[in-house]
C-alpha positions in Angstrom: 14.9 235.0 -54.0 17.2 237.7 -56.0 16.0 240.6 -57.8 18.0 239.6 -60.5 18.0 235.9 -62.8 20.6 233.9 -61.5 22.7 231.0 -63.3 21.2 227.6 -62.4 23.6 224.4 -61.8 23.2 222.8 -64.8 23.8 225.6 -66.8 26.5 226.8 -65.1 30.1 227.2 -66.5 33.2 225.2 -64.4 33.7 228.4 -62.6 30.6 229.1 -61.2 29.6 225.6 -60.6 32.9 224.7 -58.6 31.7 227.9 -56.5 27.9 226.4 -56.3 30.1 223.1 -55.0 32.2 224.5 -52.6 29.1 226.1 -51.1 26.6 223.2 -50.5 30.0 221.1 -49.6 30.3 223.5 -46.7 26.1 224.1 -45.6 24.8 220.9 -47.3 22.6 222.8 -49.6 23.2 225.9 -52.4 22.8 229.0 -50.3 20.8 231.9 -52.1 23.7 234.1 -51.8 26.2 232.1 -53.8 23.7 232.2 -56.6 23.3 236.0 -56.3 27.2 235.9 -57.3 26.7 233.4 -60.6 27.4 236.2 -62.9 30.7 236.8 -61.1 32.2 234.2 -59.5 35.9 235.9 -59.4 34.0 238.4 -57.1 33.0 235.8 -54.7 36.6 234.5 -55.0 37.8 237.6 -54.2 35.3 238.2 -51.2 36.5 234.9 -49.7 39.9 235.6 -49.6 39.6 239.0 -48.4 37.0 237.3 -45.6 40.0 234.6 -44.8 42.7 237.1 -44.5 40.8 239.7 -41.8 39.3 236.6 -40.2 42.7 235.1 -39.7 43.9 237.8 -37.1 40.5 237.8 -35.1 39.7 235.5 -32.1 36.3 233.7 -33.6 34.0 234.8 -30.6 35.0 238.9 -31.1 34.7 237.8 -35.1 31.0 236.6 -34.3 30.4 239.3 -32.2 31.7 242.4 -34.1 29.7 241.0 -37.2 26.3 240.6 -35.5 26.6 244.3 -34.1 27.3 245.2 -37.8 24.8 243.0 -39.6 22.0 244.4 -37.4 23.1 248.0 -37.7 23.3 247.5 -41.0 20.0 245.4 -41.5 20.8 242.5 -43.3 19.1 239.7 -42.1 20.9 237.0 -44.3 23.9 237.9 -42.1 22.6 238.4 -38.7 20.7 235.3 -38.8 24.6 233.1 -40.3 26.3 234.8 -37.3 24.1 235.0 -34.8 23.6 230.7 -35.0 27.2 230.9 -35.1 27.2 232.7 -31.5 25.2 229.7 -30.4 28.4 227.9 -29.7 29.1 230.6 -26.8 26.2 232.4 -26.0 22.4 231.8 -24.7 19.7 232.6 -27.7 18.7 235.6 -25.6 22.1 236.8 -24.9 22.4 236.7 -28.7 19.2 238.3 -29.5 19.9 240.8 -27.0 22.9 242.0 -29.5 21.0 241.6 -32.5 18.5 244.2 -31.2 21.0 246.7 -29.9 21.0 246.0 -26.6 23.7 245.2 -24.0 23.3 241.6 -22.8 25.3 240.2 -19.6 28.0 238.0 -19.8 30.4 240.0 -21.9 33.4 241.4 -20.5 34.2 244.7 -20.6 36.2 244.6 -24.1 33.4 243.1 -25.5 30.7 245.5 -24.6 32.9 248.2 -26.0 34.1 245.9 -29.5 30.0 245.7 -29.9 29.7 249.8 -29.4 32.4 250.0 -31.8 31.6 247.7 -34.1 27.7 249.6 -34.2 29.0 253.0 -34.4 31.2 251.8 -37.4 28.7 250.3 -39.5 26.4 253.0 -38.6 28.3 255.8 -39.5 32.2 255.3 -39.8 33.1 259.1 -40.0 31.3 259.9 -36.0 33.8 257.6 -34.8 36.3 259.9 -32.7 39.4 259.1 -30.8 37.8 258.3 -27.5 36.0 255.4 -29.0 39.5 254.3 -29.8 41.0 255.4 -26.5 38.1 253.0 -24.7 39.1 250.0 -27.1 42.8 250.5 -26.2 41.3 250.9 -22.2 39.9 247.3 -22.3 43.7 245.8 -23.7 43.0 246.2 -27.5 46.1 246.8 -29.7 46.1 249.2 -32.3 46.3 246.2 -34.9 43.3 244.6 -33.4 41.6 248.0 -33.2 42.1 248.3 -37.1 41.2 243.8 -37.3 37.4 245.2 -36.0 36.9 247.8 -37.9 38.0 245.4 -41.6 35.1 242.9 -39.9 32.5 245.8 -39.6 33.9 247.3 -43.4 34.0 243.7 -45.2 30.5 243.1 -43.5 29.1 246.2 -45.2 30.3 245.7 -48.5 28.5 242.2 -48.4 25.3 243.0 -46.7 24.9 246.1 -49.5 25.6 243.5 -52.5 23.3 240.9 -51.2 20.3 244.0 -50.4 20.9 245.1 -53.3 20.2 242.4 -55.4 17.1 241.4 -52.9 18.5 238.0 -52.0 16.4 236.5 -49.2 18.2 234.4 -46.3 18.2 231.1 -46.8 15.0 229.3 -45.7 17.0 226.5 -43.6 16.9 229.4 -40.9 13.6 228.7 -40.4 14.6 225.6 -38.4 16.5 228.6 -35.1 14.4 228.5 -32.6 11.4 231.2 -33.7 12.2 233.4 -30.9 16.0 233.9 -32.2 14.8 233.6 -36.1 12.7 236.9 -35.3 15.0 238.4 -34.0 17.9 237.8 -36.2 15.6 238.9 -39.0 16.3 242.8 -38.9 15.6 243.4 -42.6 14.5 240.8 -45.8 12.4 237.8 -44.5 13.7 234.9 -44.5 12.9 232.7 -47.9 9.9 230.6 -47.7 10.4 226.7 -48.5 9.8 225.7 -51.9 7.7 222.7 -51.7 7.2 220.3 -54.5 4.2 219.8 -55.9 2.1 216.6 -56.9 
């Protein structure tokens, strides 16, 4: 699951285990990241409210979009797989695995095809972006403010996807259950966790 021994529930201290509850409130089980953050909860608090304060300003279908493009350039599976399900709600599991391979899938407009581009060369390699990329963001009706919006998603996005690599933690198995078309392709690094399966 994680390189690295994590705190379990019921030896948690208040602070991590109000973290541990606030996550399985909100996906109905303990994900493996918010154990990876046990010995640091104020880290995790701090992540969140960064997270909250660039999501804020971001239309949730460009948020969704910008942060597959960087989870799969950055291969972090945990986070393509999250984001890519959340896509579900406006795109076709093609259409979304389309993106998670690098590809350009219909159905975008024309300031989404360049937000992915964007978002890709960012979290590839932030210091080959030039002023043309820029120029073709502000082309499709992006303001300067959104400009600098997508490229805090693609920035947040790579200081999570290194922490949770880092410390080898494995997506969450409930994945599993995407189609297994979608699952595969959403998984561009660490494999998804297996089940853990009780025995007797």
């Amino acid at each position: 699951m994680t390189f690295i021994h994590t705190i379990p529930p019921e030896q948690a201290d208040e602070a991590v285990q109000e973290m541990y509850r606030r996550q399985e409130a909100h996906f109905g089980y303990l994900p493996n990241y918010a154990r990876a953050f046990s010995h640091r909860p104020e880290v995790m608090a701090a992540w969140a409210a960064l997270l909250a304060s660039i999501r804020r300003h971001v239309a949730p279908r460009r948020f969704e979009l910008a942060t597959l493009a960087a989870a799969s350039v950055l291969g972090n599976s945990y986070c393509a797989l999250a984001h890519g399900k959340a896509l579900g709600q406006w795109l076709d599991d093609e259409t979304v695995a389309t993106i998670a391979r690098g590809g350009e899938p219909g159905g975008l407009d024309a300031a989404e095809r360049e937000l992915l581009a964007f978002a890709r060369r960012v979290a590839g390699d932030a210091s080959r972006v030039t002023g043309d990329d820029v120029a073709r963001l502000r082309q499709t009706g992006l303001a300067d403010a959104e400009i600098f919006d997508l490229v805090a998603v693609v920035a947040g996005r790579a200081f999570f996807t290194k922490v949770l690599d880092g410390l080898g933690v494995e997506p969450d198995a409930a994945y599993r259950e995407l189609p297994a078309p979608l699952c595969e392709a959403l998984t561009v690094g660490r494999p998804v966790a297996r089940p853990a399966f009780a025995l007797g």
